[in-house]
C-alpha positions in Angstrom: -90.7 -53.1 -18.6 -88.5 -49.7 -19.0 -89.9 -48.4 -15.8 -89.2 -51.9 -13.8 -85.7 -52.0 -14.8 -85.1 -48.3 -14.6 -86.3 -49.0 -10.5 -84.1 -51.9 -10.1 -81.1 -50.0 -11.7 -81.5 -46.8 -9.2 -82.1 -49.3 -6.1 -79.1 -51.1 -6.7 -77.5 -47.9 -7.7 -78.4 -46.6 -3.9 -77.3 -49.8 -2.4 -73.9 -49.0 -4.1 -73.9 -45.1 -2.9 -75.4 -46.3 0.8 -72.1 -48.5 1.2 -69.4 -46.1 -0.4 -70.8 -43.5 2.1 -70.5 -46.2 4.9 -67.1 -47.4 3.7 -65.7 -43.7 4.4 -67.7 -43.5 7.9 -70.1 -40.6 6.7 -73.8 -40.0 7.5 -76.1 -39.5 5.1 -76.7 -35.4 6.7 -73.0 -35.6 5.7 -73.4 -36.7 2.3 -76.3 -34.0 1.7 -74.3 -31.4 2.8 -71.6 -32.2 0.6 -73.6 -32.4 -2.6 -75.8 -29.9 -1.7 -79.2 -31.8 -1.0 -81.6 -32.5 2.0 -80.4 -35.7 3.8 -84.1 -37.1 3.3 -82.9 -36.6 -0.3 -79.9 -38.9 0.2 -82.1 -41.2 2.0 -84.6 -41.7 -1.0 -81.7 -42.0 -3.4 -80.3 -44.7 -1.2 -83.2 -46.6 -1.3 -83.8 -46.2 -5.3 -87.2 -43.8 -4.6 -85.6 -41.0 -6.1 -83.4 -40.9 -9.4 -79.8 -39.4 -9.1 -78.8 -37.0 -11.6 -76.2 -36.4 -13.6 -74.6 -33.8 -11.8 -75.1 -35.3 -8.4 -73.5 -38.7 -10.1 -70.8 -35.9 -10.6 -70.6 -34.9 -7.4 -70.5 -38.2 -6.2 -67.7 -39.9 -7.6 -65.7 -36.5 -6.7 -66.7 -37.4 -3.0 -65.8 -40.9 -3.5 -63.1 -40.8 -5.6 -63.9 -42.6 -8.2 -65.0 -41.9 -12.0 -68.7 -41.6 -12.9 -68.4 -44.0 -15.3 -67.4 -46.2 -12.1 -70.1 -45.6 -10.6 -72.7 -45.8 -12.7 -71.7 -49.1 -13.5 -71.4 -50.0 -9.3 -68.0 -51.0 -9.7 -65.3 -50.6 -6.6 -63.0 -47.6 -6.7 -59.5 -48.5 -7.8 -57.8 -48.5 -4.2 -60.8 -51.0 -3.2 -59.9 -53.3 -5.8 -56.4 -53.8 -4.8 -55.3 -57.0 -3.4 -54.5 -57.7 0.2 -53.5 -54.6 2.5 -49.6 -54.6 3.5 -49.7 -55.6 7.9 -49.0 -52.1 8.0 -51.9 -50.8 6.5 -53.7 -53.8 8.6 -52.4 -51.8 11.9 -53.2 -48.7 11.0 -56.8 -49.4 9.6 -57.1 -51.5 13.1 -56.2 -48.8 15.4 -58.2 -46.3 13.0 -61.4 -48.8 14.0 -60.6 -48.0 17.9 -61.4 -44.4 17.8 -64.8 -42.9 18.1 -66.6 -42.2 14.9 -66.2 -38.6 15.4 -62.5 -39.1 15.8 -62.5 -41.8 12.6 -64.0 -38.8 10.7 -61.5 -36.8 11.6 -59.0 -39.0 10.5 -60.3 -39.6 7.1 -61.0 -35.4 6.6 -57.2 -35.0 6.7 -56.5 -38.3 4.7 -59.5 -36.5 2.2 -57.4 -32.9 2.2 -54.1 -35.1 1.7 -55.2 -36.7 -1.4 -56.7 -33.7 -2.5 -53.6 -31.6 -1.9 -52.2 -34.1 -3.6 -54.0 -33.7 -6.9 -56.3 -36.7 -6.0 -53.9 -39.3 -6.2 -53.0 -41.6 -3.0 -49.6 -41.4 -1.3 -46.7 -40.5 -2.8 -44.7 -37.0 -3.3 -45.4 -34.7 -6.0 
């Protein structure tokens, strides 16, 4: 009965890692790379075939942005749990959508080196 649950934990855990990785326009080579694993590594863990450990749990709520505790638990990041986006975010976002993915990476690398310049936290000065 351990075993069954343990299985259905780690799939839905991958479900929840397969859609923050979509959600911030990454491929799954991507992903590997940045947590230093094979991408058929990422794949398995996505599908619940493979267990994630607790350092790449680590390394993935750094890449996310969200605590392990977070994630572990499959909840939303804090800036995903918000209400509604202001129009202006609703613009940006929109005209974020009409670039090409490689461009939309782009995008979200300097928002990614923003936040982390900016001691992880989300707009505003220091």
């Amino acid at each position: 009965m351990i075993k069954q649950e343990s299985r259905a934990y780690f799939k839905s855990l991958g479900a929840h890692v397969m859609a923050l990785r979509k959600s911030r326009g990454m491929t799954q080579a991507e992903l590997a790379r940045a947590i230093g694993v094979s991408q058929q590594a990422v794949f398995a863990y996505e599908l619940g075939d493979r267990r994630i450990s607790v350092l790449v749990l680590a390394k993935l709520a750094r890449i996310f942005s969200t605590p392990v505790g977070d994630l572990v638990r499959m909840s939303k990041p804090l800036h995903e749990r918000k209400g509604r986006l202001s129009p202006r975010c609703v613009r940006h976002a929109e005209r974020l959508q009409a670039l090409s993915k490689t461009q939309q990476r782009f995008v979200v690398r300097i928002i990614d080196v923003l936040e982390d310049s900016n001691g992880g936290r989300s707009g505003g000065a220091k």
